[in-house]
C-alpha positions as CSV (number, residue, x, y, z in Angstrom):
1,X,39.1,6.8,48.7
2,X,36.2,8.3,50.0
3,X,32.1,8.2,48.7
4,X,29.6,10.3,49.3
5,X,28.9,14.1,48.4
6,X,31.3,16.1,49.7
7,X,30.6,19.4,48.2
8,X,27.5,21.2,45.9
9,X,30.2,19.8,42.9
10,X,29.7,16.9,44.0
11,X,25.6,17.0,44.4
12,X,25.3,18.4,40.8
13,X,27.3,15.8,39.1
14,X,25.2,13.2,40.7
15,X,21.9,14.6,39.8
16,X,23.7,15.7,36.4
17,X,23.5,11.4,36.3
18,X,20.3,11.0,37.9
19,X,19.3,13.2,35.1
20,X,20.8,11.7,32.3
21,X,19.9,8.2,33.4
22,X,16.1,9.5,34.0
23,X,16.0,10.8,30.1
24,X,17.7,8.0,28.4
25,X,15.0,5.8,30.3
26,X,12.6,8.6,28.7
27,X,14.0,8.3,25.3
28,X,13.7,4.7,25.0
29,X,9.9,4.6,26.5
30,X,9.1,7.1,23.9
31,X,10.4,5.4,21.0
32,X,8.6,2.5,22.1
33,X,5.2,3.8,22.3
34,X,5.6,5.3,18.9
35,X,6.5,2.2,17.8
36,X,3.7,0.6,19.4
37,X,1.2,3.5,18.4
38,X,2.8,3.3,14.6
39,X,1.4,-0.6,14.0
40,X,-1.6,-0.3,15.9
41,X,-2.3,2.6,13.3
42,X,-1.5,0.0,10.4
43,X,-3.1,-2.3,11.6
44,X,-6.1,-0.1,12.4
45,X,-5.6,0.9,8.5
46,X,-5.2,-2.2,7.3
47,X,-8.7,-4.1,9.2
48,X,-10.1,-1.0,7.9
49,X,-9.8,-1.6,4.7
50,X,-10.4,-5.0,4.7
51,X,-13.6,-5.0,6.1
52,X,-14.6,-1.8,3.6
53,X,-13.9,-4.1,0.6
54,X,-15.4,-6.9,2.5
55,X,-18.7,-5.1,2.8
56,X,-18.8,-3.0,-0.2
57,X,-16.8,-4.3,-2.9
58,X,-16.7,-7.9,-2.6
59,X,-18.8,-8.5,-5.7
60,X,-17.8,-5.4,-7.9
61,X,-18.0,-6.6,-11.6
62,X,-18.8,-5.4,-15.4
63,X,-22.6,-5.2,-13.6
64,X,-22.2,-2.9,-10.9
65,X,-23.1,0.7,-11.4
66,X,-21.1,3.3,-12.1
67,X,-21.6,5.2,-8.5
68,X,-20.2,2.2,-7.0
69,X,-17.3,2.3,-9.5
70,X,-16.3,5.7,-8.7
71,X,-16.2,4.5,-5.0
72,X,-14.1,1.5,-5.8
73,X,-11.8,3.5,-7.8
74,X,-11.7,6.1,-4.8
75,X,-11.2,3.2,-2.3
76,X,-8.0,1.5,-4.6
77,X,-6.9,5.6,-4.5
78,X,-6.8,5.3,-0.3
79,X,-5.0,1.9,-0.7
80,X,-2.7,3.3,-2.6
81,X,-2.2,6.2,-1.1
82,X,-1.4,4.1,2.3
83,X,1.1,1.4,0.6
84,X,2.8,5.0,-0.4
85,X,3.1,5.8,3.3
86,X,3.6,2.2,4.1
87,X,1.1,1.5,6.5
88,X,-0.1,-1.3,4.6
89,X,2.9,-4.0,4.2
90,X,4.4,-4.9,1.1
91,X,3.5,-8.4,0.8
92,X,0.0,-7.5,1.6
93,X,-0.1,-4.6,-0.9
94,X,1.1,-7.2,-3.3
95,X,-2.2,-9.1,-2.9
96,X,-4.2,-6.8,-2.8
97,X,-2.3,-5.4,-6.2
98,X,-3.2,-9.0,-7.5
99,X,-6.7,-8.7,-7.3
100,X,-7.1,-4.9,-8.7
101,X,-5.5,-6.1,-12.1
102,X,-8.1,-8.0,-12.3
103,X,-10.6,-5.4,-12.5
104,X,-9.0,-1.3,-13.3
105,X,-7.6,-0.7,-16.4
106,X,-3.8,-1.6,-17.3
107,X,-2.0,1.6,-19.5
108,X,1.4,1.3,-21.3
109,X,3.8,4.6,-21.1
110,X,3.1,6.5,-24.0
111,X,-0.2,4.6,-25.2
112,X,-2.3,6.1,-22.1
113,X,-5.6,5.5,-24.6
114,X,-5.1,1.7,-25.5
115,X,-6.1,-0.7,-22.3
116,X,-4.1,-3.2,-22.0
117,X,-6.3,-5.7,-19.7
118,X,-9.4,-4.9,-22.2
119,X,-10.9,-8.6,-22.0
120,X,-10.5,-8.4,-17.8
121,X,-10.7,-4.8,-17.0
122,X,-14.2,-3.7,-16.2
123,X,-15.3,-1.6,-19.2
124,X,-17.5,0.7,-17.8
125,X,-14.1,2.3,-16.2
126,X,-12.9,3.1,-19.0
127,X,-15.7,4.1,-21.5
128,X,-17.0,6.4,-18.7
129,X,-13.2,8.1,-17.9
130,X,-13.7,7.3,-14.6
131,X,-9.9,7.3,-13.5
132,X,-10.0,10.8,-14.5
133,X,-9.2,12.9,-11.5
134,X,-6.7,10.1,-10.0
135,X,-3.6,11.0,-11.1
136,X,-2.4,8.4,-8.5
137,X,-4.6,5.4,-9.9
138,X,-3.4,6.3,-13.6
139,X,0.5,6.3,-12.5
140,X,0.2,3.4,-10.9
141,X,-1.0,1.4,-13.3
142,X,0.5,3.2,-16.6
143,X,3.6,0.1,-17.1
144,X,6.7,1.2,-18.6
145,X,7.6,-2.7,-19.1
146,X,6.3,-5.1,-21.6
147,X,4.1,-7.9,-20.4
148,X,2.7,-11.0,-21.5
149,X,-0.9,-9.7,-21.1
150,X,-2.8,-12.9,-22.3
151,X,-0.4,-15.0,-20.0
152,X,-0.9,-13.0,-16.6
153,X,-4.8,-13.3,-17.3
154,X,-4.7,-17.3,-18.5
155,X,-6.5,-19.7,-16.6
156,X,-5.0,-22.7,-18.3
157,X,-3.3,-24.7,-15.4
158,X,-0.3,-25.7,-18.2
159,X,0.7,-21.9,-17.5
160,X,0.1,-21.4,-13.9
161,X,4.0,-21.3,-12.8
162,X,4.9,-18.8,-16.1
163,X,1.7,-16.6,-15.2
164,X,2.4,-16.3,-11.4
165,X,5.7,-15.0,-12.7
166,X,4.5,-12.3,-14.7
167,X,1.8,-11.4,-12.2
168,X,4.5,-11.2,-9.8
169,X,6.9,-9.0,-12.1
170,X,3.5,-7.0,-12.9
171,X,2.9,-6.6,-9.8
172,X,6.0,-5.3,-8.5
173,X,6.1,-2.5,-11.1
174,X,2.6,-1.4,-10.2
175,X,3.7,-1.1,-6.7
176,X,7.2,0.5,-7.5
177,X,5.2,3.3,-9.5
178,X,3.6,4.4,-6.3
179,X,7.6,6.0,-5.4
């Protein structure tokens, strides 16, 4: 049995190999740095946002004024927009989810005008229509299910286990209405 190259057959199947060799190595470094490049972008997203609602929104409450609203409601639009696209993880959009029920507006399919958060929802949102213009916002948190409302927003320790259930199953359908 001989080796070598013998013939230009021979020449082209070895560089036919060198070649082939040369773009699977190619391939795979590519797929890498796109995977690489894909979570420093989420991450990039998600420190972003962070430190926007650090800085901006940390206090929002029944007091602030409706410009700053607006640029909440805007803000919860991006976030959702980017647990769409999921470049924000789940159990991260989750919280986040967990602490926006606690301030927007809660809608029931088919009942868009009755709130059903009313007691915890910032008012202003809703006596000055200030979802309007966020289809997004409003699907998201228009619930086909039926909730204990007073439960999820109870701060008697007696119900803490029950009402991080319900949060939890809130939760999940606000997310799952972002599909």
């Amino acid at each position: 049995m001989e080796f070598g190259i013998q013939n230009y057959k021979d020449l082209f199947e070895v560089l036919s190999y060198v070649a082939t060799t040369i773009g699977g190595i190619s391939l795979f470094y590519a797929v890498y740095n796109y995977n690489i490049s894909k979570k420093q972008l989420n991450f990039a997203v998600l420190d972003r946002c962070i430190s926007t609602f650090q800085k901006e929104f940390i206090s929002i409450s029944e007091n602030t004024k409706i410009e700053d609203l607006r640029r909440y409601i805007d803000f919860v639009n991006e976030e959702l927009f980017y647990f769409e696209q999921k470049y924000i993880p789940k159990a991260v959009a989750y919280e986040w989810i967990d602490g926006i029920i606690d301030i927007l507006p809660i809608y029931r399919e088919g009942t868009e005008r009755k709130v059903l958060n009313s007691e915890k929802a910032i008012n202003k949102i809703v006596e000055n229509n200030l979802l309007h213009g966020y289809p997004r916002v409003k699907k998201a948190f228009t619930l086909k299910d039926e909730y204990k409302i007073k439960l999820i927003y109870s701060e008697e320790e007696s119900d803490y286990l029950d009402r991080r259930k319900e949060r939890e199953r809130l939760i999940k359908e606000i997310y799952g209405n972002l599909r």
